[in-house]
C-alpha positions in Angstrom: -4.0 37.9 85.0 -4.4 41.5 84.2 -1.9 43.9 82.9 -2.1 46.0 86.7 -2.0 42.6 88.4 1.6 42.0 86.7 2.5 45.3 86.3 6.2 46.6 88.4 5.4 46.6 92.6 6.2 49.4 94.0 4.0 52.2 91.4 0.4 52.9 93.2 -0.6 55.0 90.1 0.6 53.6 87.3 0.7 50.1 85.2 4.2 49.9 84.1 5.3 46.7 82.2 9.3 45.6 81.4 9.7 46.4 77.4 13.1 44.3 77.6 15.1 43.1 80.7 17.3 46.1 80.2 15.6 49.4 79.1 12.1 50.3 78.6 8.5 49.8 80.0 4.8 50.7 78.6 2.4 52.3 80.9 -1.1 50.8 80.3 -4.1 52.3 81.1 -2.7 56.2 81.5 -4.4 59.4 79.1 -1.4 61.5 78.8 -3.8 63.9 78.8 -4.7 63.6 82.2 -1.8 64.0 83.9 -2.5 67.1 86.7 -2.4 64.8 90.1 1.2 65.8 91.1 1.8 61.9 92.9 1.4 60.4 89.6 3.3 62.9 87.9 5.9 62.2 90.2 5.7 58.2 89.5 6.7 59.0 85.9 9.5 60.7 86.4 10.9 57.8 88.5 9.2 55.5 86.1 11.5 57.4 83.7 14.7 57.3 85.6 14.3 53.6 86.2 13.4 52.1 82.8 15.0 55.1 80.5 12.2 55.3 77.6 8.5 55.1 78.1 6.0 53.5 76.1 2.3 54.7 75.8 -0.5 53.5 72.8 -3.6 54.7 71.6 -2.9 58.6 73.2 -4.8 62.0 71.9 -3.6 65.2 72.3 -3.3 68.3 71.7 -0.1 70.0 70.4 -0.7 72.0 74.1 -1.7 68.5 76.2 2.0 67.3 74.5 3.7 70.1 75.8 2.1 69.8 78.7 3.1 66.5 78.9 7.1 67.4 78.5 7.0 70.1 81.2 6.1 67.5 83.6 10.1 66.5 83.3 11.7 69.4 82.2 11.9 72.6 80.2 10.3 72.7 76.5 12.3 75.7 75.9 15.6 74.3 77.2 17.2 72.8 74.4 16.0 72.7 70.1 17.3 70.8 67.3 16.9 71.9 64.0 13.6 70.6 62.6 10.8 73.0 61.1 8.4 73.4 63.8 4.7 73.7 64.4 3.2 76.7 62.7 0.9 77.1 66.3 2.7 75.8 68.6 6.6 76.2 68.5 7.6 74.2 71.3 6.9 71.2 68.7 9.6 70.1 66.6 7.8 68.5 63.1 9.4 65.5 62.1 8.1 64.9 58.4 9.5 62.6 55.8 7.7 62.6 52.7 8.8 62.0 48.6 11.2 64.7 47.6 11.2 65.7 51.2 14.6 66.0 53.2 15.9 62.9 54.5 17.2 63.9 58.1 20.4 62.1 59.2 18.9 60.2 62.6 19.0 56.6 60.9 22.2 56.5 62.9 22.8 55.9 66.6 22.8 59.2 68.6 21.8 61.4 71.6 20.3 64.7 71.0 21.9 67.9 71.1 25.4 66.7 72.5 27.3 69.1 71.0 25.4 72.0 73.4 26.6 72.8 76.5 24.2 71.8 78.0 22.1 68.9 76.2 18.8 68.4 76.4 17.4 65.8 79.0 15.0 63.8 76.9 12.1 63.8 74.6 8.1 63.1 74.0 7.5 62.1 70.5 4.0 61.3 69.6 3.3 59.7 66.1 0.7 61.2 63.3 0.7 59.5 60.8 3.3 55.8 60.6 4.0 54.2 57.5 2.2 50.5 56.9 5.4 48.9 57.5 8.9 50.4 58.5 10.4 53.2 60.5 10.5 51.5 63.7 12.7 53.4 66.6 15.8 52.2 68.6 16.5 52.8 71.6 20.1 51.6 73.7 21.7 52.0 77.0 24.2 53.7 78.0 24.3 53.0 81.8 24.0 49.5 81.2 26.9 49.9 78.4 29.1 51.4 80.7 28.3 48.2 83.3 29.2 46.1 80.9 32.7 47.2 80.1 35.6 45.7 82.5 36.7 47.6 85.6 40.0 48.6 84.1 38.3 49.9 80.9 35.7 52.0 83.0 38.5 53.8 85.3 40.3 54.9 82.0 37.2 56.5 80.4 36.8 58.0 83.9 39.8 60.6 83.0 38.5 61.6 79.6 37.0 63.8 77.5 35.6 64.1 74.2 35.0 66.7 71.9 31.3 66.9 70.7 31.0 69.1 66.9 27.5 70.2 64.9 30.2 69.7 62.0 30.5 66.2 63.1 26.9 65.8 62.4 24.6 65.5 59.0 23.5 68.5 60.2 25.9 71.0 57.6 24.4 68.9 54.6 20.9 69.4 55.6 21.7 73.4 55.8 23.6 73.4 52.9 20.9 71.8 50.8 18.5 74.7 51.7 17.6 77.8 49.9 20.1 80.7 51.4 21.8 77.4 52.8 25.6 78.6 53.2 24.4 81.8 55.3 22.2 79.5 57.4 25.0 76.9 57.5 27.4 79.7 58.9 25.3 80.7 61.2 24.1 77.8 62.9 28.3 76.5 63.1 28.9 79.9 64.5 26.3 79.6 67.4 27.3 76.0 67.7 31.0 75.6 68.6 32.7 73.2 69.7 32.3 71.5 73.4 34.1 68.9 75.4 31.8 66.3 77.9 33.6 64.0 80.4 33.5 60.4 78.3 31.5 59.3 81.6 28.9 61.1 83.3 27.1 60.3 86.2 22.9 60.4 85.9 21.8 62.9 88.4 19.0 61.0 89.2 19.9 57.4 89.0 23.3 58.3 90.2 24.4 55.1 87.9 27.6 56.1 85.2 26.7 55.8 81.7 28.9 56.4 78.3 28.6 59.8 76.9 29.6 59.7 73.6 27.9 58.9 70.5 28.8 58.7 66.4 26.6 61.6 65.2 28.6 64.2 67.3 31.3 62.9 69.5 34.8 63.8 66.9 37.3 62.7 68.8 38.5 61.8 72.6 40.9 64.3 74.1 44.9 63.6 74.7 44.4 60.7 72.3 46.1 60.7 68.9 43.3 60.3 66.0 44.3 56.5 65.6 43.5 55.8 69.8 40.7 57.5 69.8 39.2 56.4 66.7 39.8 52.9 67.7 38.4 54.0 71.4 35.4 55.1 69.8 34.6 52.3 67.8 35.2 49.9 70.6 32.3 51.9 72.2 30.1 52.3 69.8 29.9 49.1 69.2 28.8 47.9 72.8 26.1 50.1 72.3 25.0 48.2 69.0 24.1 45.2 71.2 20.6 43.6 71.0 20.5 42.7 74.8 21.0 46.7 75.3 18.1 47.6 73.0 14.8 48.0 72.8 12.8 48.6 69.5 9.7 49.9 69.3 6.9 49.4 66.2 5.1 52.4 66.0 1.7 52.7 65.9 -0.7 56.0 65.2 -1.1 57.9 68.0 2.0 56.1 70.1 4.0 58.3 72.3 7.4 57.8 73.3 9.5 59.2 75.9 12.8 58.6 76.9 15.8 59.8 78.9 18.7 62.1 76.3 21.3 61.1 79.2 20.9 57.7 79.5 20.0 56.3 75.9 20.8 57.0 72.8 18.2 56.1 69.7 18.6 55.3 66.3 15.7 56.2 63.5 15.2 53.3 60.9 15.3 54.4 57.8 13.6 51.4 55.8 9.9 52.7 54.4 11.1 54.3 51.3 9.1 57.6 49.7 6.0 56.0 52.8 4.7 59.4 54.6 5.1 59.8 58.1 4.7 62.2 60.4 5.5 63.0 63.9 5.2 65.5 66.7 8.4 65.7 68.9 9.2 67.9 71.9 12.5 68.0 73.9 13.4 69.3 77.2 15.8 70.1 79.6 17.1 71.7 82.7 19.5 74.2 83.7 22.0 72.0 83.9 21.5 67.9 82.2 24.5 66.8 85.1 
């Protein structure tokens, strides 16, 4: 049988295929570059809701086509991390690891941005150049986290909040180990206080609850002494470390993935020593991510 003969029912444009039982699907068969009938724009954005990250091989395009691409679920000019970006197109975040080269801090599970106000709402990220072996991506869920915990557990994270912090992050080290780094460094904590999220949010979308805290930013849970919440914490990070909630992907030149900031988070391995590699990553938003 073909790939559009056992593809998901219910998607008259596109060719969508289960990555795991719990989170993900690749779209066969689809140019990302020609994306400009509005029906099947609208089919990936529910495609997107539904599985959480998208999958797509073998794509080419243009730094424009991939911004493109992002605006057809949000705002490129919503939300930024901290990455150098594109010397043409500045919407692009370049993600470059090289020898001598900074190591960034994302070989740790996280969502974007979560100590903003108002986090970003996901991400294309398109691959350049992939080492032989190594660097694969992570991705987890938190909706089917928070499904998974038991109904008493679920109403107490229900009445908290949690404190998300740039200083929680590995951010301050990667300033710091710039040129002009403590300026920068004081800058950056300056426009990036402090903010409290609700421990569970529900996805606009979707309108399923998910977990809303993760180890790269979330420092503590509110009205908890630093022991309770720590242990809180843990207790919750560590459902997300479970396989059943995952899906890894092994990427290829030319792959591009996109995936939902609410509803995952994602975790960057770490494993192909001074290998290059090179990707092209845009995140967007919305005026408000709940």
């Amino acid at each position: 049988m073909s790939k559009r003969e056992t593809a998901v029912p219910g998607y008259t444009h596109l060719a969508i295929e289960p990555y795991t039982p719990n989170i993900g699907a690749v779209v066969h068969d689809l140019q990302l570059a020609n994306t400009a009938d509005e029906a099947l724009r609208e089919e990936l954005r529910r495609a997107l809701a539904e599985f959480q990250v998208l999958f797509f091989r073998k794509q080419q395009l243009t730094p424009e086509q991939q911004t493109a691409v992002a605006r057809i679920f949000g705002d490129p000019d919503k939300a930024k991390a901290f990455f150098p970006r594109h010397d043409r197109v500045a919407s692009i975040e370049v993600i470059e690891s090289k020898p001598g080269g900074h190591v960034y801090g994302t070989d740790q599970w996280h969502a974007d941005i979560t100590f903003s106000p108002n986090p970003p709402t996901g991400t294309v990220l398109y691959s350049q150049v992939i080492p032989a072996s190594g660097g694969d991506t992570v991705w987890t869920s938190a909706t089917r986290v928070y499904d998974s915990l038991s109904p008493g557990l679920r109403a107490e994270l229900e009445t908290l909040s949690a404190v998300h912090s740039f200083e929680h992050s590995g951010w301050p080290r990667f300033f710091l180990s710039l040129p002009n780094g403590e300026a920068l460094y004081r800058q950056a904590r300056a426009e990036n206080l402090p903010v409290v999220h609700p421990v569970v949010q529900t996805h606009p979308l979707t309108g399923k609850k998910l977990v809303y805290v993760n180890p790269n930013f979330t420092d503590r849970i509110q009205g908890l002494s630093r022991q309770e919440s720590d242990a809180l914490l843990a207790l919750l990070f560590q459902r997300f470390e479970r396989p059943e909630f995952q899906a890894r992907l092994r990427w290829e030149q030319h792959t591009v993935a996109i995936w939902d900031n609410r509803a995952t988070h994602h975790y960057a391995a770490k494993d192909y020593g001074s290998q290059y590699r090179l990707l092209h990553r845009i995140t967007f938003g919305e005026d408000r991510a709940f």
